[in-house]
N, C-alpha and C positions, 0 to 999 in steps of 0.2 A: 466908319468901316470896321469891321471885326476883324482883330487882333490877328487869328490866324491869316484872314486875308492879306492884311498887309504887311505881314511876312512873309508872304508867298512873293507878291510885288516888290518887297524891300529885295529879298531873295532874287528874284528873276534883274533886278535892275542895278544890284550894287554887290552884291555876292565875290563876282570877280574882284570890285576894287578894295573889301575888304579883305582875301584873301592874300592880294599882291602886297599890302600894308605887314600882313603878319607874316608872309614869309620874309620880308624885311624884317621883323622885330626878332623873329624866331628862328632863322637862319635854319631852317628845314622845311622842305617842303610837305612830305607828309604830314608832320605836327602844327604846321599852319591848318590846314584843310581840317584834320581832325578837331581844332581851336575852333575852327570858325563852326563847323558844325553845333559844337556843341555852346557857343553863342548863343545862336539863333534857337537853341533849345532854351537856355539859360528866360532868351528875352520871352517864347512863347508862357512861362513861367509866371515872369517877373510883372512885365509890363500890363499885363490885366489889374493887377492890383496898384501897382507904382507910377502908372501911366505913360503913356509913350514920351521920350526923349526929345529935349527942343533938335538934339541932332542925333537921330538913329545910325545912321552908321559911323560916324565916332563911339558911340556906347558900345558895339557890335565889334571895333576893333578894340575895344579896351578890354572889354569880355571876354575878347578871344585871345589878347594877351596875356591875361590871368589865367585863364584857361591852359593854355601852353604852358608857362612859366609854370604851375602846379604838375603836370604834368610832368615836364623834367626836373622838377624835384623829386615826386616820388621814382622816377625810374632811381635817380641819386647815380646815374652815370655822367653827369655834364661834365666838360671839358672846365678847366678853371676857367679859359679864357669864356667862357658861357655863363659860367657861375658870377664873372666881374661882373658882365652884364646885366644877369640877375639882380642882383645887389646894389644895381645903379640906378634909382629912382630919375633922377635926372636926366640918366642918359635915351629914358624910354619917354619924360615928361618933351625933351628937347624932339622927338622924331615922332611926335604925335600932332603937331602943329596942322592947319590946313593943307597950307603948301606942297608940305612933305607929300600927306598923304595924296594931293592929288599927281604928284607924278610919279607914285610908286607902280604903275602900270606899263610906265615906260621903263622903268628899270627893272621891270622884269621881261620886258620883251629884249632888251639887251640881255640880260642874264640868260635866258633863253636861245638867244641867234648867238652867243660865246664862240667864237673860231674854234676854240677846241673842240666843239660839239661837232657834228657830223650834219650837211646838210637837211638830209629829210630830217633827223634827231631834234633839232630847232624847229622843223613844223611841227612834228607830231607834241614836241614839249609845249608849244607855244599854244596849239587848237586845242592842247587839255589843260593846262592851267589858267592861260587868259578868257579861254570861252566857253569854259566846262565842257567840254564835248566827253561825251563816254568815248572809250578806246574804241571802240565799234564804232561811230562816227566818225572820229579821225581817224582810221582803216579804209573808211569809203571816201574820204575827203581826199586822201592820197595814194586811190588805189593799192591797197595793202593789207597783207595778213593780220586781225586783231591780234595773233600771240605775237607777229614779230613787230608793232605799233606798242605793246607792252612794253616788251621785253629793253627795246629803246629806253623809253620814259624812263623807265626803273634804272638801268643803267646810268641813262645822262641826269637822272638826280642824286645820284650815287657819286657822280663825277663830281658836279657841281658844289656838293659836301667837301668830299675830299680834297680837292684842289682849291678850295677857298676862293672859287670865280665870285669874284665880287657885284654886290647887287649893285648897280651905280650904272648912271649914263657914262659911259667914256667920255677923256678929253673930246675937244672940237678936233685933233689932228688925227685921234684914232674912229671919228664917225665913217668917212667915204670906206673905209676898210670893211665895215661891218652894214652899212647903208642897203643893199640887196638882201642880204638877209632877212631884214626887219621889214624893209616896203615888201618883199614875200610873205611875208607872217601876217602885215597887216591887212594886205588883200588877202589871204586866207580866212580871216576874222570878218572880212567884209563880207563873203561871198557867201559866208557860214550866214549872217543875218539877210543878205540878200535874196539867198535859195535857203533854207532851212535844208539839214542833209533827211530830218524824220520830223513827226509830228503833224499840228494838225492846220500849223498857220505855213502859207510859203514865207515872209517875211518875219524874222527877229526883228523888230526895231531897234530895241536898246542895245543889240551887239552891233548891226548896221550901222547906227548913230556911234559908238564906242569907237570905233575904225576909223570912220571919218575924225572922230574927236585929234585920235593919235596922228593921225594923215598931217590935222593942221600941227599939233604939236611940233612933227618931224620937218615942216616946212619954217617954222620958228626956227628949229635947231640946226639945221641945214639945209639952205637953200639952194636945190639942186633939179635939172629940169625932170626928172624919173619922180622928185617927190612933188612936184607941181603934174607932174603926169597923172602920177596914182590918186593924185587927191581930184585933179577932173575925173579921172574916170569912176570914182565913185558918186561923187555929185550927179554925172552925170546920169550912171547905172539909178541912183537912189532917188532920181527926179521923177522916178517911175512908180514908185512904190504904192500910190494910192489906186492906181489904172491897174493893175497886177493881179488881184482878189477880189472876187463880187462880193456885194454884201452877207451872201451864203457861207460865203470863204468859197469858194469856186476860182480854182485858176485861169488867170484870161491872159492867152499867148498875147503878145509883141503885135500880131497881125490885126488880134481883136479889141485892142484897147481902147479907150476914150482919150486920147490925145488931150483934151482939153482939160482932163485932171491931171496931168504930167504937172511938176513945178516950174513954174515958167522963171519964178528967180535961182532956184537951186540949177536950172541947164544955165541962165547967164553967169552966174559966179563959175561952173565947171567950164564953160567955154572960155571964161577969164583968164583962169588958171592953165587951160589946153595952151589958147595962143602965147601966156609967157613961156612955155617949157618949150611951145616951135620955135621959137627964135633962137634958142642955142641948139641946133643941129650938132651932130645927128640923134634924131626923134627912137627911144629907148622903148622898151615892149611897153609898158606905161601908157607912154603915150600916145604910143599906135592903137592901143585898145583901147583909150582915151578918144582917140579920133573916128573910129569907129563909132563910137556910142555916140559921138556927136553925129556925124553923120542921120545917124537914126532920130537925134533930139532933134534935129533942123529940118528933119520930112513934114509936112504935112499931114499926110499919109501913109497906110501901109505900102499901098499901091506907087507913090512915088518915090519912095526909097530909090537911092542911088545906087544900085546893088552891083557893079560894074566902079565904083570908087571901092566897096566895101570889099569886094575880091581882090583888089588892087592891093588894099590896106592889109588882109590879111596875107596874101603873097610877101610882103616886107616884114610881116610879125613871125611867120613863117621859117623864114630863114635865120633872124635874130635868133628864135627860138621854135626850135623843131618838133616841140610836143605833141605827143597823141592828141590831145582832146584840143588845140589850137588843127593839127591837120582838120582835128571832125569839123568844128568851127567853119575852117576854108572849105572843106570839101560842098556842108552845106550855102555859106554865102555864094561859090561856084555855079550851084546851082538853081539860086533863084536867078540866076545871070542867065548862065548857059543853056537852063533845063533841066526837070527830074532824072531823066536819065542818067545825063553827065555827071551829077551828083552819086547816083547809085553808084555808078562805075567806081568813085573815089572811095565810096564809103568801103564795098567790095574789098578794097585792098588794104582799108584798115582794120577789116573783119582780125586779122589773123593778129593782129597787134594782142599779145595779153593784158595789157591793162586796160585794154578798152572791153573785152570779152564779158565782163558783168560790169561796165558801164551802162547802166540804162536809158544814157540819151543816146548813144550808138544807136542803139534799138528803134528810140522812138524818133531817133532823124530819118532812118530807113523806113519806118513805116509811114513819115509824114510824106515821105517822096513816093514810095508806094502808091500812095490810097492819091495823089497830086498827079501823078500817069497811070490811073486806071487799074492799078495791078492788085485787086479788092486783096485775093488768098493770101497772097504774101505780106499786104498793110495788116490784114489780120494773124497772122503768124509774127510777125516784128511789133505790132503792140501787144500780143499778149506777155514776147520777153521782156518788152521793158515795165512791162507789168510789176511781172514777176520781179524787180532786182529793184524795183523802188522801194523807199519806205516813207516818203511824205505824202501823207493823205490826200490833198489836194488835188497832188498830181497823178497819185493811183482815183479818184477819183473823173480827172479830166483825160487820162489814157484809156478807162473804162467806159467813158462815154463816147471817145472816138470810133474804141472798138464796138462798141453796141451801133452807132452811126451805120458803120459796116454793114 
């Protein structure tokens, strides 16, 4: 494989966990990112001539700690306590170990969900440092303005500096404290590889895979039934991922799948995990969207779906948690129960909701219930907004062909 290729690869599949490594080493976040970049420029360089590393991303964190380290020497502003560390070969040979680095991902998703930070401020810090998202991705990820999805970041890195919130897993008695936080962050991280927000594949796998990774970590570190939740309902979401995209890369809805490429071990380990987390009632948004998905992994079919359990289930997630995009969720499970109508009428009243107003599956539930009772003008007026407010290929492709269908 040629050099730049697989640093594209190395890039797309370990980027984040070098990155998490150097802001440990470098106790800044911009001068991390900036180190690592210029890394992977270092190795485009090097490695043609010197030949690729028996471990590339070891060389890639060491490079970027040189990197850093030269950096804030010539700025020659370091704090002393900066400059010890400089000067400590030891103390940077000790925190470079394997170990270390593989669970520097987790402590940065703690450093990230910090109570001091501000709820969204932990998403939005967490979807741009753990999974690179541009601030424009994580602005549509959390229905939100890109300048005020900045403006955050910069701030809560600011904070994070100045206040000396320490990179580190908290004790075991300060985890349940901070526990929602992080199962939030890491199904964000999920859903980002699950649904891409832009591009040209629907499925990230190595951020997908990433998620689940930390799911089981966080189930090692605290055994709780929300993280037996979260970790079924990704399994179970992710037992889907080969039925999801034709071989074209064409989107294939939920309805149209090949069932029989579902993973039939990845639904029994998530339903493993579902049934320990029902036993200790009562069953936490997790799990409810855990049981959902199971529902859907245990059909047969499209046609036999329990859609009358699944309205039930989202009526319980519902109330837990009142969110716009869980309302659309129920509005449409409602209405493969009750009828497209019924549905419309639901949707109707979440029109006026703002953060759903350039949601574009708003759009494209309404025109799927449209074009499902006959109502062509308006199926084709509602896919062409959801058209309009997508940016993953696939799915502007698979809304274009519905509305050509029209």
């Amino acid at each position: 494989m040629p050099i730049a290729s697989l640093l594209d690869d190395l890039y797309q599949t370990q980027s984040r966990r070098v990155l998490a490594t150097l802001i440990r080493l470098l106790g800044d976040f911009d001068l991390a990112e900036e180190s690592m970049q210029e890394a992977f420029a270092a190795a485009l360089q090097q490695w043609p001539e010197q030949g690729v590393p028996d471990n590339p991303r070891a060389w890639l964190v060491s490079a970027g700690r040189h990197k850093g380290i030269d950096q804030i020497r010539r700025r020659q502003t370091a704090t002393q306590h900066v400059q010890r560390q400089i000067d400590s070969e030891a103390f940077f040979a000790h925190d470079l170990d394997e170990n270390s680095i593989a669970d520097d991902q987790l402590r940065l998703i703690f450093t990230c969900c910090h109570p001091s930070l501000a709820t969204e401020t932990r998403l939005a810090m967490t979807l741009r440092e753990m999974c690179g998202l541009t601030t424009e991705q994580v602005a549509r990820g959390l229905l939100q303005q890109p300048a005020t999805i900045a403006q955050r970041i910069v701030r809560a890195k600011r904070k994070i500096r100045d206040a000396g919130i320490p990179y580190e897993v908290p004790e075991r008695k300060a985890l349940p404290s901070r526990l929602q936080s992080v199962l939030q962050v890491i199904y964000l991280v999920f859903n980002e590889g699950y649904s891409s927000s832009s591009g040209e594949s629907v499925v990230n796998v190595n951020l997908a895979a990433e998620a689940i990774r930390l799911g089981r970590l966080m189930s090692t570190l605290l055994p709780d039934p929300e993280v037996s939740g979260l970790l079924a309902l990704m399994l179970l979401q992710d037992s889907r991922r080969c039925a999801r995209q034709s071989a074209t890369g064409e989107l294939i809805t939920l309805e149209e799948q090949d069932r029989s490429l579902w993973d039939k071990a990845q639904i029994a380990e998530g339903l493993g995990w579902l049934n320990a987390a029902m036993q200790q009632p009562p069953a936490g948004v997790y799990c409810l969207q855990a049981a959902i998905a199971a529902v859907h992994a245990q059909a047969a079919s499209a046609a036999s779906t329990d859609w009358s359990q699944i309205a039930g289930l989202y009526d319980q997630l519902y109330r837990l948690n009142p969110s716009p995009v869980i309302a659309l969720n129920r509005a449409v499970a409602i209405a493969m129960r009750d009828g497209a109508e019924v549905g419309l009428t639901l949707l109707d009243q979440l029109s006026s909701h703002q953060a759903l107003q350039q949601y574009y599956l708003l759009h494209a539930a309404r025109a799927d219930l449209y074009r499902r009772s006959g109502q062509m003008a308006d199926a084709r007026r509602a896919y062409q907004q959801a058209l309009e407010l997508t940016q993953q290929e696939p799915e502007r492709q698979f809304l274009q062909r519905r509305l050509d269908s029209l």
